[in-house]
C-alpha positions in Angstrom: -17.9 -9.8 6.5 -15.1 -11.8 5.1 -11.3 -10.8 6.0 -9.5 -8.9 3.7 -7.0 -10.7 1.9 -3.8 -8.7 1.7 -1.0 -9.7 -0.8 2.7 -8.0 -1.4 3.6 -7.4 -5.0 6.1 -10.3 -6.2 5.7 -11.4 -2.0 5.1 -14.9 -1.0 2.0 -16.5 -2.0 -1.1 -17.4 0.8 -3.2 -20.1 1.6 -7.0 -19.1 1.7 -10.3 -20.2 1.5 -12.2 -18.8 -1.3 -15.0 -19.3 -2.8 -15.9 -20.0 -6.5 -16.5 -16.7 -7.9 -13.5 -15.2 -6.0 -11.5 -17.7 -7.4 -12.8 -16.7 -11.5 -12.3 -12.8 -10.0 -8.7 -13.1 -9.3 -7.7 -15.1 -12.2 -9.9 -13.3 -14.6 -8.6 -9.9 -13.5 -4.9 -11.0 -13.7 -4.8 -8.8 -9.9 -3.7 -12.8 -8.6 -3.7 -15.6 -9.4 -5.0 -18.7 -7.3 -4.2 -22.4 -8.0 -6.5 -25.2 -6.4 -4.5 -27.1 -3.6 -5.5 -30.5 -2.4 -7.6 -29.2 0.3 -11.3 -28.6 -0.8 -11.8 -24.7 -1.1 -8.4 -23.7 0.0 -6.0 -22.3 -2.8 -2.5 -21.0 -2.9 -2.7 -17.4 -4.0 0.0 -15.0 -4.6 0.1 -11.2 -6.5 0.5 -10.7 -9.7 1.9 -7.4 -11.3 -0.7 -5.6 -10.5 -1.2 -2.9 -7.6 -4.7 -1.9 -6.1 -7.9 -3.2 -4.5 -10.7 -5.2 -5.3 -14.0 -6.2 -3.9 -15.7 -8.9 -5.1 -18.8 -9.2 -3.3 -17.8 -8.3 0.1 -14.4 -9.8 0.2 -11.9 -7.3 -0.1 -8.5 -8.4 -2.0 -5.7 -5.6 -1.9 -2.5 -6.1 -3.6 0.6 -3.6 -2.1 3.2 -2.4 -4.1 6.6 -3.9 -3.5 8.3 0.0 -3.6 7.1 0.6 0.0 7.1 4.2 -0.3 4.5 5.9 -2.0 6.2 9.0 -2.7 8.7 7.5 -4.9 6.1 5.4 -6.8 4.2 8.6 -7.4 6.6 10.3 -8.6 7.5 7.0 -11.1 4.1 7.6 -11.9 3.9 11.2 -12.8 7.4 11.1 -14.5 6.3 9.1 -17.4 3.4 11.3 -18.1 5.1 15.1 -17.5 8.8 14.9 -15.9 8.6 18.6 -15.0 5.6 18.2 -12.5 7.5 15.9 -9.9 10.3 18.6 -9.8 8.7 21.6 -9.7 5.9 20.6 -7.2 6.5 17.3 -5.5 3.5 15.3 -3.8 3.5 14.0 -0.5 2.1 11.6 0.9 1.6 10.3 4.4 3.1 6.6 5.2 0.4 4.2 4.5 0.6 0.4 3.7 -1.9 0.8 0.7 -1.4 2.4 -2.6 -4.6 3.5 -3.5 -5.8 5.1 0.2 -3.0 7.4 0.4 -3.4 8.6 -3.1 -7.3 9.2 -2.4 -5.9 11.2 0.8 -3.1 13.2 -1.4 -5.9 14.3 -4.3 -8.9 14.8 -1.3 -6.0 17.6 0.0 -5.2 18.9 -3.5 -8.0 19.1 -4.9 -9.7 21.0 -2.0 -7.2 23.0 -1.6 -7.6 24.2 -5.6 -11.3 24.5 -5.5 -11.4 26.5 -1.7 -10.6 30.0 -3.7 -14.1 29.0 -5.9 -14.1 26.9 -8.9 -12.4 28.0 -12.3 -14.4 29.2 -14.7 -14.0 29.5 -18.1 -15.3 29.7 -22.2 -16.9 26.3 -23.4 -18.3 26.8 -27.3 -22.1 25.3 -26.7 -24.3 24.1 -29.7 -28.2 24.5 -28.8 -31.5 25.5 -29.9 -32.9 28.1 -28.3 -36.6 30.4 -28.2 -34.5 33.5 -28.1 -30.8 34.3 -30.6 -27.2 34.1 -28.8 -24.1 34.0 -30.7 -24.5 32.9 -34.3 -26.8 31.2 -35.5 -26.2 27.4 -37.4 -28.0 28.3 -41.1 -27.6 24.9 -42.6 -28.7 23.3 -39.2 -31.8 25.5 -38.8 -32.9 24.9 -42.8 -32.3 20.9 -42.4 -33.3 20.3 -38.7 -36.0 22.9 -38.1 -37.0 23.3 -42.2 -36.5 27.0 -42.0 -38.7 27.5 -39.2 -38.6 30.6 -37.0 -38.4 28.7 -33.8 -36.4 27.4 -32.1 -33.1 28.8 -32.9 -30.1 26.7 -33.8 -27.3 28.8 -32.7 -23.8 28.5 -31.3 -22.3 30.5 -28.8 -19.4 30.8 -26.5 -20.6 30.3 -22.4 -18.5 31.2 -19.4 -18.8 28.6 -16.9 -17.8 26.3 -14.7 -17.8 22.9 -16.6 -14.5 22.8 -18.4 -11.9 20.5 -18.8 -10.1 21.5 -15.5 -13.1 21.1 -13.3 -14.8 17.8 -15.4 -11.0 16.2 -14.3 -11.3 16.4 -11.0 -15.2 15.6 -10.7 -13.9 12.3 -12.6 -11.0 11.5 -10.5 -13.0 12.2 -7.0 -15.5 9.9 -8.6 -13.2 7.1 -9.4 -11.8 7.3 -6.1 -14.5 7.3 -3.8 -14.9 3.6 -5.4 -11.9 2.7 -3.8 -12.0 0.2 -0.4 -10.6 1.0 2.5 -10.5 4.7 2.3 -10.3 6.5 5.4 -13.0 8.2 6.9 -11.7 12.0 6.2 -10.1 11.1 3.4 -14.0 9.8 2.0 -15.6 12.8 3.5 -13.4 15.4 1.6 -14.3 13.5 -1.6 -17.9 14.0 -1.0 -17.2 17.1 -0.2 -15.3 18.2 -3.5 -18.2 16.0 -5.3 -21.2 18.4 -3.9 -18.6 21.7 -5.1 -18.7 20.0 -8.5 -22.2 19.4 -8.8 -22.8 21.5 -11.9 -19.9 20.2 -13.5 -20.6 17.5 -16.4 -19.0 13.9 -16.3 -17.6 12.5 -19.3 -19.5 8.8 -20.2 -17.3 5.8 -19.7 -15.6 5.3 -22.8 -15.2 8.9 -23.8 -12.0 10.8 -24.3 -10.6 12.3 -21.1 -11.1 15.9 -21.4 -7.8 17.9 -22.3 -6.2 20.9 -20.2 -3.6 22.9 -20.9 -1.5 25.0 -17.9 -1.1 28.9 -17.7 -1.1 31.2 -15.4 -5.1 31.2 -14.8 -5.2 27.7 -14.0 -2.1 27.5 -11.7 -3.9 26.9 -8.3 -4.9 23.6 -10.3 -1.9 22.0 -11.3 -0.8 19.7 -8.6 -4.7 18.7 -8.3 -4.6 17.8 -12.0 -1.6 16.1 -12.8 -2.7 14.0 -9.4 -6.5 13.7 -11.3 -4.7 12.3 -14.7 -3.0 9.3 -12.5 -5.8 8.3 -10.6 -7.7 7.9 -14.3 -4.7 6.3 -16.2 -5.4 3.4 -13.5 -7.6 0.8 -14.6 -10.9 1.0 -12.9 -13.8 -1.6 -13.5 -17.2 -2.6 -12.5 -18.8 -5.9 -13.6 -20.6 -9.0 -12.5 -19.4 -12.6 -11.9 -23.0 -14.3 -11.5 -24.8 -12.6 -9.0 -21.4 -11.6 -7.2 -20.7 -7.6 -8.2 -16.7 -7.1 -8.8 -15.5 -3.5 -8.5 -11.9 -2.7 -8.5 -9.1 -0.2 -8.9 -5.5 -1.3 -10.5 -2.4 -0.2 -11.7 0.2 -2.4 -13.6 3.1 -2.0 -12.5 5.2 -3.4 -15.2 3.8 -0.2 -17.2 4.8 1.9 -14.9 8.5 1.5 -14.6 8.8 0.8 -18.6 6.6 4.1 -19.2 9.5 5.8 -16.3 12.4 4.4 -18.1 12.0 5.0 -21.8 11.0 8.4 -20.8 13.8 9.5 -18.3 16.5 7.6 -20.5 15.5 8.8 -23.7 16.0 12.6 -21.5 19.4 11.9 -20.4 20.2 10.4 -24.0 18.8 13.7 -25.9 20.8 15.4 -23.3 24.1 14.2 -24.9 23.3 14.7 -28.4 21.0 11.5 -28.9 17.7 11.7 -30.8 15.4 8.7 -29.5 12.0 7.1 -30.8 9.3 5.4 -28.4 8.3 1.7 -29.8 10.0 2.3 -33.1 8.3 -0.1 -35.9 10.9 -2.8 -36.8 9.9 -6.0 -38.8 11.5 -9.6 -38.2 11.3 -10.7 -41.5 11.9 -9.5 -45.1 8.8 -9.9 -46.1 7.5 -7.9 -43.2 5.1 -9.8 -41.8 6.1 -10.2 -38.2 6.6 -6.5 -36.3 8.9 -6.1 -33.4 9.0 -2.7 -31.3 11.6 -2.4 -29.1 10.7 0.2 -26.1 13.4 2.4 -27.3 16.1 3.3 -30.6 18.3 5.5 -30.0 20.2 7.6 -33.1 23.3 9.4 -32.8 24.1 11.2 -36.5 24.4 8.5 -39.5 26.6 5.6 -37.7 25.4 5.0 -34.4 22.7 3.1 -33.4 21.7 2.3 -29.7 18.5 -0.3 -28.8 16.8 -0.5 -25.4 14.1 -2.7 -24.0 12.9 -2.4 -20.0 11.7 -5.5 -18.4 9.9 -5.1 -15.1 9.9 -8.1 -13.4 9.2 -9.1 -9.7 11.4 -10.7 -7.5 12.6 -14.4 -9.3 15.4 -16.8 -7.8 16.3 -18.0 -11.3 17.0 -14.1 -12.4 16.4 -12.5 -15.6 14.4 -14.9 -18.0 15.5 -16.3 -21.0 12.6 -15.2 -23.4 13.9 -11.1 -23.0 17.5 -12.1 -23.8 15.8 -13.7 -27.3 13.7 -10.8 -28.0 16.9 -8.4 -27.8 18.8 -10.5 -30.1 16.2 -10.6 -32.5 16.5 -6.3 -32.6 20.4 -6.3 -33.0 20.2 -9.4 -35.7 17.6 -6.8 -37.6 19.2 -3.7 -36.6 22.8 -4.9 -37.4 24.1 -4.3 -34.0 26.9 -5.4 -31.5 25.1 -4.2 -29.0 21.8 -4.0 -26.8 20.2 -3.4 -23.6 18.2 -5.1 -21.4 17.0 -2.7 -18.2 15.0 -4.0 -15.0 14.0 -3.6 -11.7 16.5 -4.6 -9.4 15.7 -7.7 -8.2 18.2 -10.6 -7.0 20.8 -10.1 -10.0 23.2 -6.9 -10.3 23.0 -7.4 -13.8 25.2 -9.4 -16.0 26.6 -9.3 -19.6 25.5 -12.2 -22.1 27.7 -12.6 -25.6 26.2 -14.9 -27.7 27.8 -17.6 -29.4 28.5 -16.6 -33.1 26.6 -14.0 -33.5 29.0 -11.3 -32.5 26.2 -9.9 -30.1 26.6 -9.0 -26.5 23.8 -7.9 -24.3 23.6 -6.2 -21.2 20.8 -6.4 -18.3 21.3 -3.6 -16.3 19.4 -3.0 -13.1 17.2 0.1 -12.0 17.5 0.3 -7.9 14.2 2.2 -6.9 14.7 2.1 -3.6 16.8 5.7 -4.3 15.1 8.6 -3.8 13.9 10.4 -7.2 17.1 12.7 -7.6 19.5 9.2 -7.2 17.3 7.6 -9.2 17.4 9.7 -12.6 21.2 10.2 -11.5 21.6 6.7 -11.7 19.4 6.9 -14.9 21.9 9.5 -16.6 24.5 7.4 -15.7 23.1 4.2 -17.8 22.6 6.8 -20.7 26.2 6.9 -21.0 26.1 3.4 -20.7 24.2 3.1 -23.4 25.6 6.2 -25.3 28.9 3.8 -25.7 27.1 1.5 -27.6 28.9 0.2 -31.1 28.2 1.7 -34.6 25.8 0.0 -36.5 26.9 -2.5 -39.3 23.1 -2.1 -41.2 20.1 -0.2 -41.1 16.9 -1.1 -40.0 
């Protein structure tokens, strides 16, 4: 078996061999990207900004995360998609080099531990035709499916079970995860395990919504398990075929990640002090409205002041924040009418810096997100770019 080829998020590239169709892999799944060097069958490959694991064939590629511990990138990752969780029941995992194995051994604990009282059950509406009458029966359905006849029955009822939303979650997510390389041994066998509990439980097709859940006091013992389960599938997971070569994988982008975690903790700490803030607000370039802009975040505070926000994740560059985001933030305040806007980012080599642009009257700051703090420094340290941000100047114009 081939060795695995492990790369560091925004780390130094590596020398391999590879072969053809691991070469189209990588480049076609944007996981890496490899560049031909003069040595037949050798390429220079180095991580792109995506995390996870992929086997094509049976070479193995994983890509780490930069953020070295876990914890903090899972809670990034659960912030963006319910901030309450990650306070009120923060996960723990164990130190581990790889993303994706120590989030398959966080939900394997979960998970059991929610299912070891007996699964959930719960009312599911079911449509059926039946040989004997339960619930109501479906009049127009039985006239223009069975043409009036007696049997069977087209009825609709209301079934307690076991496959519900809460269960079909978890029987996804153990699924998804069991696809994963490099899993450890326990870790896979308490998968398998949760898998046989879930037998009767009904997975969703590929493509199909992800079923909805809603908390309360019945489904308690489930939460942690759950809000774990809608991580794992917000990930992109694929399964496809490069010539005879099968490629499966597991991914998460990290750029998406820390934009989703900013806009949503800074548009908290802005409603905080009296802000009112929209997600990817529809702005247009143009008067005649033909090019659309969306910055990640506008900010309103009464009539007179607006405040605009874009975040930037970006990996680790010597030459510092590129050009291109400082353009595309100029082009918001030029529509907007603004003095002032805001360019956020991973900190990388800069501490950020303050750009004024030559007749425009625009200034722009690139501030700098340090997630090497622990989640309460961080979203301190998010609060305190709020009022950052919250000193922003009135707007001349509307949008």
């Amino acid at each position: 078996m081939p060795t695995p080829l492990v790369l560091t998020e925004g780390g130094p590239s590596q020398v391999v061999a590879l072969t053809g169709t691991e070469y189209r892999a990588l480049n076609d799944l944007g996981i890496a990207t490899a560049t031909p060097t003069l040595d037949d069958g050798l390429f220079d490959v180095v991580a792109a900004r995506k995390v996870g694991a992929v086997a094509v064939g049976d070479r193995q590629i994983v890509v780490r995360p930069k953020i070295t511990d876990l914890n903090r990138l899972l809670f990034m990752l659960g912030y963006a998609r319910n901030p309450q969780i990650w306070r009120d029941e923060p996960i723990r995992v164990d130190p581990s080099d790889e993303l994706l194995p120590a989030v398959a051994e966080a939900f394997a604990r979960l998970a059991g531990r929610a299912v070891e009282q007996g699964l959930l059950q719960g009312y599911r509406t079911m449509t059926d035709a039946l040989s004997v009458l339960r619930g109501r029966v479906l009049a127009g359905e039985q006239m223009s499916r069975h043409y009036g006849l007696p049997l069977p029955i087209s009825v609709q009822y209301d079934d307690f079970t076991v496959d519900i939303a809460e269960n079909q979650l978890l029987a996804m997510a153990a699924l998804r995860l069991l696809t994963v390389p490099r899993i450890s041994a326990p870790a896979r066998q308490l998968l398998q395990r949760l898998r046989r509990t879930l037998l009767e439980v009904s997975v969703p097709p590929r493509g199909a919504p992800t079923p909805r859940w809603q908390p309360s006091r019945l489904n308690a013992r489930y939460h942690a398990a759950l809000r774990l389960a809608e991580i794992v599938l917000a990930a992109e997971s694929f399964e496809h075929r490069i010539g005879e070569v099968a490629v499966t994988g597991y991914m998460f982008d990290m750029w998406k990640i820390f934009e989703d975690f900013v806009t949503i903790a800074l548009s908290e700490s802005l409603n905080r002090i009296g802000w009112q803030c929209q997600l990817q607000a529809p702005l247009h370039l143009d008067e005649q409205r033909r090019i659309g802009m969306q910055p990640d975040l506008l900010c309103r505070h009464g009539d007179s002041r607006v405040a605009v926000v874009d975040a930037k994740y970006k990996a680790e560059r010597p030459e510092g924040f590129p050009n291109a985001d400082l353009y595309q933030m100029l082009a918001y305040c030029t529509v907007l009418g603004l003095p002032e806007g805001h360019l956020i980012y991973a900190k990388g080599n800069e501490e950020g810096r303050v750009h004024t642009v030559q007749g425009a009257g625009v200034t722009i700051h690139c501030r700098a997100l340090d997630l090497g703090l622990d989640p309460t420094a961080l979203l301190r340290q998010v609060d305190r770019l709020a009022v950052r941000v919250a000193k922003t100047g009135a707007a001349d114009g509307e949008e």
